[in-house]
N, C-alpha and C positions, 0 to 999 in steps of 0.2 A: 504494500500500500504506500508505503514511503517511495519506493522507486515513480509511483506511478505520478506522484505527487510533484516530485521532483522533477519529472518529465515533462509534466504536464505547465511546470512555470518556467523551465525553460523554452519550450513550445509558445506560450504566452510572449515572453521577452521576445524571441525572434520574431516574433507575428507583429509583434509593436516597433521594433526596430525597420521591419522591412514595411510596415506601412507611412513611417515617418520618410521614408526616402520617397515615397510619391502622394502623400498626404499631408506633410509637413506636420510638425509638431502639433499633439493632439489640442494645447493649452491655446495656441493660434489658431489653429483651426476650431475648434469651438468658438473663441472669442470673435471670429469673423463671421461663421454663421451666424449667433446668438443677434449680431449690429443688425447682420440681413436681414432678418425673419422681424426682427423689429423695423425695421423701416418701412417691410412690408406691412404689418400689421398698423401701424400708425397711420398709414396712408388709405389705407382699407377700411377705417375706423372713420376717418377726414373727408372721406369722399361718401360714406355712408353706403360699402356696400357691403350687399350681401353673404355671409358666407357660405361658402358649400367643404364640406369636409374633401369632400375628392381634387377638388381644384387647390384647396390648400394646402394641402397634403402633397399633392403633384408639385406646387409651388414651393414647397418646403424642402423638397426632395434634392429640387432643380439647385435651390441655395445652395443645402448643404453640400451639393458637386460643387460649383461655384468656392464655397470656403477650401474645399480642398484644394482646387487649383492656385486658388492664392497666397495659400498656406504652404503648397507644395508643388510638385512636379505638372506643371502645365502641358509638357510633351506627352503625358498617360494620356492616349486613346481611350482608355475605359469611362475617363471621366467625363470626356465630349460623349462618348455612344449612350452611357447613363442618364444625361440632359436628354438625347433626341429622342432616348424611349420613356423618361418621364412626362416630357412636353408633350408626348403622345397619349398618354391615358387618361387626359379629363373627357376628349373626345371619343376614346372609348365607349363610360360611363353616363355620359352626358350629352343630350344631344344639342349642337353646334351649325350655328348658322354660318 
């Protein structure tokens, strides 16, 4: 049980190390989502609209890629292909004029 233990926070540690070289430190990259999502919400609140759980959520999603890039590795593909299939699912759910 102790091996496994042990294993399992060194697993941990590499998982955090190797996401900070293309997500940039997780203390930055929080503190720039957390600005995002309030900016959006301030604005959301300001103009009086509506929420929908799915478009916010979608909208949230898209941030927290955004923080990552800013925080981190901008040349990760994954984080652009993550935007253009979160940008894709309010229309999904929702129907879109």
């Amino acid at each position: 049980m102790v091996l496994n233990k042990m294993a399992s926070e060194d697993s941990t540690k590499g998982l955090i190390s190797t996401r900070e070289q293309t997500h940039g430190p997780f203390n930055q990259q929080a503190l720039i989502s957390q600005e995002l999502k309030d900016v959006y919400y301030k604005y959301q609140t300001y103009f009086e609209k509506d929420s929908d759980p799915i478009v916010d959520e979608a909208i949230e999603m898209i941030l927290h890629k955004i923080s990552r890039i800013a925080a981190g590795n901008y040349y990760v593909k994954e984080h652009w292909d993550d935007i253009a299939g979160y940008a894709q699912l309010p229309a999904k759910f929702r129907s879109m004029k």
